[in-house]
N, C-alpha and C positions, 0 to 999 in steps of 0.2 A: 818567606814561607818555607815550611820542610815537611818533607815526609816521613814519620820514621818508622812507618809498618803499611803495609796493604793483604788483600788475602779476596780470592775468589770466590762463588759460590756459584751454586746453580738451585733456581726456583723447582718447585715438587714436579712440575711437568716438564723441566726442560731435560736431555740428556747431559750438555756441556754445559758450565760454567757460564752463567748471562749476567750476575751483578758482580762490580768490584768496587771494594771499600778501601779508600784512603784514609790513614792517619795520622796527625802531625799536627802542628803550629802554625795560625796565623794563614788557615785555608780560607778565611773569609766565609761569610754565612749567605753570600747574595750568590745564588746560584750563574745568574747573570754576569758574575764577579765572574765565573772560574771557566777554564777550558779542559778539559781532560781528553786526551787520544790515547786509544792502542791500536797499535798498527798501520798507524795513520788513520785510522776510525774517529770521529768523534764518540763518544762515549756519553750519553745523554742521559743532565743529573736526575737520580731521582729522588735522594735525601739530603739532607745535608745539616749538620748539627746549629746549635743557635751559637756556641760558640767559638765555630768551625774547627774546631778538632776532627772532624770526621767527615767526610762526603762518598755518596753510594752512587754508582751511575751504572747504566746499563750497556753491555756490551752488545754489540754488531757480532754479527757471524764472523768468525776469524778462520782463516787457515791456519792447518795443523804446522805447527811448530812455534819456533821464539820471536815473540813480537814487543816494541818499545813500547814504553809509556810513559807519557810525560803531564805534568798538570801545571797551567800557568795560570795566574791570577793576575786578573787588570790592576796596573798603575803600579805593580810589584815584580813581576816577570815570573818565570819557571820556577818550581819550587825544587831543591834540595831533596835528593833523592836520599834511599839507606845506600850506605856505602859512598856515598860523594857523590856528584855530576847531575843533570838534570833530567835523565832518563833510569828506567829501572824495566828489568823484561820478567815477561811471563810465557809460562811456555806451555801452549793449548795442545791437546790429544787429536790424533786423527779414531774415529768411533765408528764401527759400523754395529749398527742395533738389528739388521734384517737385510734379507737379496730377496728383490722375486725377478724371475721364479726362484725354487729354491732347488727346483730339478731339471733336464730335460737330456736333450740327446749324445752320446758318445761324439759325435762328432761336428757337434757345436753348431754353429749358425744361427745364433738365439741372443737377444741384447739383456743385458740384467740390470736392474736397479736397485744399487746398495745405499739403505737407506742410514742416516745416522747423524756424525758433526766433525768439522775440520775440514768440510769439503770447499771452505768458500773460495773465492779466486785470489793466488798469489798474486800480490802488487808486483809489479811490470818491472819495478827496480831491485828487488829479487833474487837470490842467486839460488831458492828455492824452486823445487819444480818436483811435480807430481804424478807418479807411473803405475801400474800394474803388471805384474808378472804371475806366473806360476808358483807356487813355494813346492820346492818338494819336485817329481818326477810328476811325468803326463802321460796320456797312452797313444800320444802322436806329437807331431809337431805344431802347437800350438801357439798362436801368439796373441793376446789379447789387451787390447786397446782401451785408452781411455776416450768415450767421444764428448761427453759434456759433463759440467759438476755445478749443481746448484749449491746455497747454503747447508741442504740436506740430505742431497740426494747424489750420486754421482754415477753418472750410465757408462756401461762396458759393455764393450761388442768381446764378445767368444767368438771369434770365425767358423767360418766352416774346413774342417780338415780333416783327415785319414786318421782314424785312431785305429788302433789295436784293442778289439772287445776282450776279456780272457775272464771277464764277472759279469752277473747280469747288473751288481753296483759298481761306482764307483768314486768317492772320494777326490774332488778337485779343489784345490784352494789356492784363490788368488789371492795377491796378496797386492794391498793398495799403500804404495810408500813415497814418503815425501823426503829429498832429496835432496846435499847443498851441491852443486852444480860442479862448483867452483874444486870440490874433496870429493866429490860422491859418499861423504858420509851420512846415514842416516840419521832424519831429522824424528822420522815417525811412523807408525807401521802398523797398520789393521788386515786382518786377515777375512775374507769375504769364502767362506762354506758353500760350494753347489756340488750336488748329486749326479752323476751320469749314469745315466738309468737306460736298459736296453726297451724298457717295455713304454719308452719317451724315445725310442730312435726307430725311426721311419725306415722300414726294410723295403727297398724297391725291389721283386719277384721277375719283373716278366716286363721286355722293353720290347715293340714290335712297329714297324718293321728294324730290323737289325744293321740291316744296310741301305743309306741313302746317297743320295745323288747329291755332290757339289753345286754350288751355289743353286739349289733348287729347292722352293717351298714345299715343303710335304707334311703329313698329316703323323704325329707319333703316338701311341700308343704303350701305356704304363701301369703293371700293377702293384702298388704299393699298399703297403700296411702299417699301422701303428699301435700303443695299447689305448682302450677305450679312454682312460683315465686324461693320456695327454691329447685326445682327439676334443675332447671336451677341452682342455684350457683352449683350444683352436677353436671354440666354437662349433664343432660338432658333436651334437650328441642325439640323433639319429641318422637313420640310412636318410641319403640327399636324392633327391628326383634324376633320374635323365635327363640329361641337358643343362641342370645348375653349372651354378659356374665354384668349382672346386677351392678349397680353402687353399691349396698348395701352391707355389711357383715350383716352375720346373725351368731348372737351368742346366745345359749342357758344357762339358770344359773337357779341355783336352791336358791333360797331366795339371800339376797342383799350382805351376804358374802359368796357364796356357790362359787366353784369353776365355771369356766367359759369355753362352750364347743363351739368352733367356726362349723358352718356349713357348707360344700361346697365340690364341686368332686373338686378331687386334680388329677391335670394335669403328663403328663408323664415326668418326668424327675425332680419332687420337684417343679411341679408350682405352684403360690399359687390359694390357695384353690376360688373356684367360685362361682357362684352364679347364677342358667341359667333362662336367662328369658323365662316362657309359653308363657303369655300373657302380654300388656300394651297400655294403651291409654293416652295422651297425649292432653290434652283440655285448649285450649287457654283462650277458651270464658270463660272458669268454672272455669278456674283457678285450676286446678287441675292435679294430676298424679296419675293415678292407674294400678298396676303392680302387677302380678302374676307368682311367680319366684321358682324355688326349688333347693334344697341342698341334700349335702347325709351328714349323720347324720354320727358325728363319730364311729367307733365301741369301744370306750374307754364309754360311756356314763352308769352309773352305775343306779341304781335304783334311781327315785326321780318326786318331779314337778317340772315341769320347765317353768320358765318366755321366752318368745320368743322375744328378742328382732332387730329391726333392725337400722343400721344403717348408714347414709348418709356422706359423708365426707364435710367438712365445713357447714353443719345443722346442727348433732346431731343425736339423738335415739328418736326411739319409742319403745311401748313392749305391749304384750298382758301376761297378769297374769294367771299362770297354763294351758298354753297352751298347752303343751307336760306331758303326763305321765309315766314314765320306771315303771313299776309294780317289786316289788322280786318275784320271781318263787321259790318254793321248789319244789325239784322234789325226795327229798326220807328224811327218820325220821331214827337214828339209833334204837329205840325203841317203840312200840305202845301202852304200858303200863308199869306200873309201881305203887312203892308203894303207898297210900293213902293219906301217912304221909311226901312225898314227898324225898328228898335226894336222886333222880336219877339221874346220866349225861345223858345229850342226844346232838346226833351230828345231827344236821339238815343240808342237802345238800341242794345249790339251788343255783340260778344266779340274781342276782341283785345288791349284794353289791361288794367290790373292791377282796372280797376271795370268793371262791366257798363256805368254809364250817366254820361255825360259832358255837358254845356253849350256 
């Protein structure tokens, strides 16, 4: 058997290429007869000529880039591909058709879903592999991740990090590329379009009390605001009662790789942690959301400054810089003097850092 043409297509609804037709000699007309794979996929017939010249069979989700394909027929073996040998490649696009959101905050903290084709999972043996970066310049240090990839879909986390506002927009484009391992040359390359919008980034105003106590639970107090527009993709779209439990997590951190302390009264029986709203108003006309909410402070919280950040589910974060400060306490010196010339131990007791007593 040979093949001596093939050619792709794709059905009126689909985005990527789903049928491929083989052409040649002696393809056999019993469907049952023939095996076709790409990419190690079976490829499952859907036509096939009465006097086998021709067979259509339906493609699997493929990742983006060059995949084999081979077609063997029972009691006859592998068919004779164009050009010699028993394989022949095709080579699939990586597509993005849509992101949502398709906006939200400067300073990230928001997962997106680029919808499209090319996302499927590279085979393990492989020397393909699939990333996301920035293209272009960012208005902070950002790095953004790939966490999962269905046949259509493929989720990216935007972190949360310190951007530089200098517009109320701003133009971010990641960019999703497939990659040989082995060269780092690219295989494939779709560009994913989000908006960083100020009036989608959570301004935290007012953090109170300002100074708290080493490892000691306390109560904090936050006024944050957003525009009404992305308060709504959160789910809010009126003022919330006193006492509700607020759309936002409130996380405190100490510089941009300090560990990460979440805020909120923790419910009876392991629930998770909350966030209760004082006060909030809800303005149509203004376009705006402003809420005043508090947490209780872990009592894990060691000595340091802390970044107050908040954050909204599908917008993103905001953050007010050294908003919270845990002071070290000494509260006693094993010694009050000592030689001139120096070479004295001393134990200083006190509470602020992760041990009571330090060197």
């Amino acid at each position: 058997p040979s093949v001596t043409s093939f050619s792709v297509r794709a059905l009126p609804n689909d985005i990527a290429p789903s049928l491929l037709t083989l052409s040649g000699a002696l393809l056999s007309n019993q469907s049952t007869d023939v095996s076709v794979t790409v990419g190690e996929q079976r490829c499952s017939i859907t036509d096939i000529a009465a006097d086998g010249s021709n067979i259509t069979c339906a493609l699997s989700a493929l990742p983006a880039g060059e995949v084999a394909i081979t077609l063997a027929v029972a009691q006859a073996g592998y068919a004779a591909m164009p050009g010699g040998g028993s394989t022949a490649r095709i080579t699939t696009q990586l597509l993005v058709t849509s992101c949502s959101p398709t906006r939200g905050s400067y300073h990230g903290g928001v997962l997106l879903n680029a919808a499209g084709a090319g996302f499927a999972a590279i085979p393990s043996n492989s020397s393909a592999q699939m990333e996301v970066t920035v293209a272009g310049s960012a208005p902070g240090p950002v790095t953004p991740a790939i966490l999962s990839a269905t046949n259509t879909v493929a989720m990216v986390r935007l972190p949360r990090y310190r951007a530089s506002v200098t517009a109320a927009t701003r133009q971010l484009t990641l960019q999703l590329r497939v990659f040989d391992r082995a060269t780092n040359a690219t295989v494939a390359l779709a560009a994913v379009p989000y908006t960083l919008d100020t009036a989608y980034t959570p301004s935290v105003t007012r953090v109170t009390p300002a100074t708290l106590e080493p490892f000691t639970a306390a109560n904090l107090t936050l006024t944050w605001s957003v525009g009404a527009a992305a308060a709504g993709i959160a789910g809010i779209n009126d003022s919330l009662p006193v006492g509700a439990a607020s759309n936002v997590r409130v996380l405190l951190q100490s510089g941009p790789r300090g560990p990460v302390y979440a805020c909120g009264m923790v419910g009876e029986g392991g629930a998770k942690p909350q966030v209760v709203v004082a006060a909030s108003n809800f303005n149509g006309t203004a376009g705006s959301y402003l809420e005043t909410a508090s947490c209780e402070v872990p009592a894990t919280l060691p000595a340091a400054s802390y970044e107050a950040w908040v954050c909204l589910d599908g917008v993103g974060c905001g953050f007010s810089a050294a908003a919270v400060q845990v002071p070290v306490n000494v509260s006693s010196i094993s010694r009050s003097a000592g030689s001139i010339a120096g070479g004295t131990e001393l134990v200083i007791t006190g509470t602020g850092e992760h041990t009571s007593a330090w060197k």
